[in-house]
Structure formats: structure tokens, C-alpha cells
C-alpha positions as a Markdown table, in Angstrom:
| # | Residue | x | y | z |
|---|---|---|---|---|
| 1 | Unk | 80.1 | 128.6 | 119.9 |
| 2 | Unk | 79.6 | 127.3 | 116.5 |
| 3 | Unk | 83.1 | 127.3 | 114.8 |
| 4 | Unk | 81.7 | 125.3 | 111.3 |
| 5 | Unk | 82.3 | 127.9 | 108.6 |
| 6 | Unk | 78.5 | 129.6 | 107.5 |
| 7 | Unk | 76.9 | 127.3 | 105.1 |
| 8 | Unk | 78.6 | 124.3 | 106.0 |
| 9 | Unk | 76.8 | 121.3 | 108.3 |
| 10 | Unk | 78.6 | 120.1 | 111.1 |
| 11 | Unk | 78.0 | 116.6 | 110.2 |
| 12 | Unk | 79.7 | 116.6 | 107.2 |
| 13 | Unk | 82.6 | 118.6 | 108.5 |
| 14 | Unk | 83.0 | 116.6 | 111.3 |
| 15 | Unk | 83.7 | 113.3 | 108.9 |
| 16 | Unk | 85.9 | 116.1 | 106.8 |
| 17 | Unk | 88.0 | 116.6 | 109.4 |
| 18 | Unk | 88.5 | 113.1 | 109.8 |
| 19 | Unk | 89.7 | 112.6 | 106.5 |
| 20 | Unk | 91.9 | 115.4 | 107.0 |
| 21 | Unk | 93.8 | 114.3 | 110.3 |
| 22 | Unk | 94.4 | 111.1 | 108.2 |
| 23 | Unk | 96.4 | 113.2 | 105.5 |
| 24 | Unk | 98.3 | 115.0 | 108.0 |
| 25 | Unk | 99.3 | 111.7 | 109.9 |
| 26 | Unk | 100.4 | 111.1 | 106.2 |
| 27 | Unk | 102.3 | 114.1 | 105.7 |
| 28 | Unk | 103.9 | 113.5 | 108.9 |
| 29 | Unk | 105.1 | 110.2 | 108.4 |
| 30 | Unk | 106.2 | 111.9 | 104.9 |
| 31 | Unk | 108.1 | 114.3 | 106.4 |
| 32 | Unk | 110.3 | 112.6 | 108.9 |
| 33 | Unk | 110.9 | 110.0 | 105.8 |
| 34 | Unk | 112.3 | 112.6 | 103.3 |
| 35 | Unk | 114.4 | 114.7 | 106.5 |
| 36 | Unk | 115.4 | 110.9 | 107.2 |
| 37 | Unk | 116.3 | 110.4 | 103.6 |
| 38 | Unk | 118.0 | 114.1 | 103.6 |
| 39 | Unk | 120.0 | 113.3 | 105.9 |
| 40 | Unk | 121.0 | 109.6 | 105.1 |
| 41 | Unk | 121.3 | 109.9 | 101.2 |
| 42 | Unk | 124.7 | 108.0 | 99.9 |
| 43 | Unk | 126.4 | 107.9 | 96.6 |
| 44 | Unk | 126.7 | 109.9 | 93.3 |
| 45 | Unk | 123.6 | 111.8 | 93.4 |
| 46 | Unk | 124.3 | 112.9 | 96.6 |
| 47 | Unk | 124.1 | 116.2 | 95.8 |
| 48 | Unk | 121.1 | 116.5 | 93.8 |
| 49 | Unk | 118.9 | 114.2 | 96.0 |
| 50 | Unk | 120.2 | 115.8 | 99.5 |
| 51 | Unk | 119.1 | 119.1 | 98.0 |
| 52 | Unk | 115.7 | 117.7 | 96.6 |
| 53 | Unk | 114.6 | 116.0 | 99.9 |
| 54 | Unk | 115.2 | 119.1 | 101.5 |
| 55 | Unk | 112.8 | 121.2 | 99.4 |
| 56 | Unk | 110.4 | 118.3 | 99.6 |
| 57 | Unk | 110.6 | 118.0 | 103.4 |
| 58 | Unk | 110.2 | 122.4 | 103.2 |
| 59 | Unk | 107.2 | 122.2 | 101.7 |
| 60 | Unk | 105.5 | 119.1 | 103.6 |
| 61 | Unk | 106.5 | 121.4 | 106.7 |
| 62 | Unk | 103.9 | 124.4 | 105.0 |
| 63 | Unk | 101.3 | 121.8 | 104.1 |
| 64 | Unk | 101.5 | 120.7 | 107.2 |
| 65 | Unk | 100.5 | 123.6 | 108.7 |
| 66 | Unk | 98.1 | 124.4 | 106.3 |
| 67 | Unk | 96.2 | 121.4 | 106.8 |
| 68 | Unk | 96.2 | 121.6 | 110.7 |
| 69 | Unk | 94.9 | 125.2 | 110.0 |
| 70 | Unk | 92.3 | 123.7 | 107.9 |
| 71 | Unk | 91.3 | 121.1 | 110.2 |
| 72 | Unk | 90.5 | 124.0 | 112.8 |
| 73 | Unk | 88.9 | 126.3 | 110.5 |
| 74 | Unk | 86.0 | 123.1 | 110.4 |
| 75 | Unk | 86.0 | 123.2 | 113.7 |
| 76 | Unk | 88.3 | 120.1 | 114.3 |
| 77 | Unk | 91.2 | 119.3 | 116.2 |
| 78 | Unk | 94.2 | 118.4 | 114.1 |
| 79 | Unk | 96.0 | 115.5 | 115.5 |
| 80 | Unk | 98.9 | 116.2 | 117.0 |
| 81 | Unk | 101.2 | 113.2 | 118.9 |
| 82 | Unk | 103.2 | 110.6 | 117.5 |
| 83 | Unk | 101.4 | 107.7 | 118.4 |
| 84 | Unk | 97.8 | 109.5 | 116.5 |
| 85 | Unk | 100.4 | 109.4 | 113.5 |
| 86 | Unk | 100.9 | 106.4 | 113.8 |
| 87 | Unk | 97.4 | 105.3 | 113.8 |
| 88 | Unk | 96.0 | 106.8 | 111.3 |
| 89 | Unk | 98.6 | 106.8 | 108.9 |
| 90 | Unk | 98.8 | 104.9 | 105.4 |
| 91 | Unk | 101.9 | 105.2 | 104.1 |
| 92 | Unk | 105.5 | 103.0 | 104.4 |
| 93 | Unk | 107.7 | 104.3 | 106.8 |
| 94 | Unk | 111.4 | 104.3 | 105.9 |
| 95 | Unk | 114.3 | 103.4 | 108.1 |
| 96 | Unk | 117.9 | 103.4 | 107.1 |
| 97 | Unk | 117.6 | 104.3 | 103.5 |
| 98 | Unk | 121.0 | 105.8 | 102.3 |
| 99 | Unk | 120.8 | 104.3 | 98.2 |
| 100 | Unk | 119.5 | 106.5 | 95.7 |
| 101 | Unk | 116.8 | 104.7 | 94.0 |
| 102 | Unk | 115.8 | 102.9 | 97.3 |
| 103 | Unk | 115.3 | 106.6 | 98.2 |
| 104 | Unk | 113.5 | 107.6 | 95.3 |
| 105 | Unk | 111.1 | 104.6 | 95.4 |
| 106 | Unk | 110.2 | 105.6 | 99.2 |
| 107 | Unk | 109.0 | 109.3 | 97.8 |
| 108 | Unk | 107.0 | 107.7 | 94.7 |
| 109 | Unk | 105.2 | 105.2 | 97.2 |
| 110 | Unk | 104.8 | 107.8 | 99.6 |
| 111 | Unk | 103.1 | 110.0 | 96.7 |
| 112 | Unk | 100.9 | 108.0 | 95.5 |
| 113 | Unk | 99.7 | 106.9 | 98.9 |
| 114 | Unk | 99.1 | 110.9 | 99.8 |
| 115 | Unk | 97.5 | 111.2 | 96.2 |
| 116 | Unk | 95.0 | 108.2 | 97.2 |
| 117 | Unk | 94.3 | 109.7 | 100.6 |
| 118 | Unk | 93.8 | 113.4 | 99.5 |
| 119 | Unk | 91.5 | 112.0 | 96.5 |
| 120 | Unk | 89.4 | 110.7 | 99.2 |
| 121 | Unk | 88.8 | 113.4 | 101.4 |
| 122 | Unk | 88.3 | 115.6 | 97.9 |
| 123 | Unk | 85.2 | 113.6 | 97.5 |
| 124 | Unk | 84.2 | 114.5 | 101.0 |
| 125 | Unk | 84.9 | 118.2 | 100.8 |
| 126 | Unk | 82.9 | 118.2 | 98.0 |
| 127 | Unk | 80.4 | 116.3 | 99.4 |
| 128 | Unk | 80.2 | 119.1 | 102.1 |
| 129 | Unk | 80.5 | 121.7 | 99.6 |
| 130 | Unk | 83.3 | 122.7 | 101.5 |
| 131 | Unk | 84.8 | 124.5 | 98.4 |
| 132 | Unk | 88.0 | 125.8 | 100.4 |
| 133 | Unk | 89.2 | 122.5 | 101.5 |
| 134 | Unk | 88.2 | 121.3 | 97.8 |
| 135 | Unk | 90.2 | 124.7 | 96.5 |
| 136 | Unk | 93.7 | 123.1 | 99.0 |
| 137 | Unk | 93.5 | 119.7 | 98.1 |
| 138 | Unk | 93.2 | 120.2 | 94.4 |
| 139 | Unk | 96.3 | 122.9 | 94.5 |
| 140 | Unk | 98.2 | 119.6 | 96.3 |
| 141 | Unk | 97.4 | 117.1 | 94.4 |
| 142 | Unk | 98.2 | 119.4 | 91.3 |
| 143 | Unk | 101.9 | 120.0 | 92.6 |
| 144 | Unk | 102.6 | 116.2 | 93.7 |
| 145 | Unk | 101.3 | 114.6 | 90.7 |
| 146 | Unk | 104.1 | 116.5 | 89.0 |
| 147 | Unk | 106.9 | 115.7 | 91.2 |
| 148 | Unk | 105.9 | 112.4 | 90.9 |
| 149 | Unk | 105.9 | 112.6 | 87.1 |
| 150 | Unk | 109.5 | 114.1 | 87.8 |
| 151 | Unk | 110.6 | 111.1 | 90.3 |
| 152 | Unk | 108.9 | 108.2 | 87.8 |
| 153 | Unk | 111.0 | 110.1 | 85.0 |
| 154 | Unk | 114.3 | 110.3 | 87.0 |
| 155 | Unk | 113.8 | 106.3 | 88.1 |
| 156 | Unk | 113.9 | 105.9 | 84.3 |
């Protein structure tokens, strides 16, 4: 059975999907940073950071999911073990960050290293003319180029 949406060659999804596990081994990687960072953060903007990582690490959870969906919806298989992650992620992996701004410089890194990867498989879904992956990855990049306005403004 043929599970490549009509209109779309199998070729090009297949190198789609590609891209696309690599963003969610980024978004993963994300993820356990900001929870890490949720849970770790020290200091005077405790408050407002503990409370922002959360709602970052919320919605990484739903984009997540969306891009797994995604993946299948190709007909791919989203990764789906640590060690894949691992492999195919891009971004800096934080460990015992409790400081605020070290914090805060984890998240802009980690943004701009999702930006560059979701850029890339944007040019493939458009390649494919694979308009509904195109339609996803446009609506993220759209919301983290804010927050990372936001974190670039609060870093000063």
C-alpha cells in the first residue's frame, strides 16, 4: 500500500522525511534541555524562567507530536529511541544549568539551531511540493523567531 499523500513522489518524500526525523531528534534534545532547565533554574528570575521553560517545553511536547504525525503521513517512520536522537541531532545538549542567563543562552542556541534545520527541510518540502509540511514548518518557524526575538531582548 502506497501511504505517500496523492500528488506527491515517493522519492522526494522519502528524503523529506529524512529531514524531518532530524528536526524531531532536535526537538527532543530541546525538550529534555528546557524540562532540565525547568527544573534546575536558580536565582532571581526564578519565577519567571521556571514558568517560561515550562510553556516552552509544553509546546515542543505538541510539535513533537505533530512532526512524528507528519513524518507518517509521508509514509515515514519517525524516529523514536534515544540513541536515533542522538545521532541525528544538531543541537548543544545542556547539563547542569541552574544560572539564568547560562539558561537563556542554551534556548537562543537551541533556536537558532531548530531555525537552521527547519529552514532546510522547508526547502525540501517545497521542493516536493509538499505544501502541508511547507504550511507546519512555516507556522514554527513563525512562532520561534519571535521567542527568540523575546530571549535576545531579555539577554539585553
Amino acid at each position: 500500500m502506497n501511504l505517500v499523500p496523492p500528488g506527491l513522489e515517493p522519492t522526494h518524500t522519502q528524503s523529506l522525511t529524512q529531514q524531518l526525523n532530524t528536526l524531531l531528534s532536535g526537538f527532543q534534545v530541546y525538550y529534555q534541555n528546557v524540562r532540565g532547565l525547568h527544573w534546575n533554574i536558580r536565582g532571581r528570575q526564578f519565577f519567571e524562567l521556571h514558568l517560561k521553560f515550562e510553556e516552552l517545553y509544553t509546546d515542543t511536547q505538541l510539535k513533537i507530536d505533530q512532526i512524528a504525525e507528519r513524518i507518517l503521513s509521508l509514509g515515514g517512520r519517525p524516529a523514536h529511541t534515544f540513541s536515533a536522537y542522538l545521532e541525528h541531532n544538531t543541537l548543544q545538549i545542556g547539563s547542569d544549568i541552574s544560572g539564568a542567563e547560562a539558561a537563556v543562552h542554551l534556548v537562543v542556541d537551541n533556536l537558532k539551531g531548530l531555525i537552521g534545520v527547519e529552514r532546510t527541510a522547508l526547502e525540501w518540502a517545497v521542493k516536493a511540493g509538499d505544501d502541508g509540511t511547507a504550511d507546519l514548518l512555516t507556522q514554527f518557524l513563525g512562532e520561534q523567531e519571535k521567542t527568540l526575538w523575546m530571549f535576545n531582548a531579555w539577554l539585553g
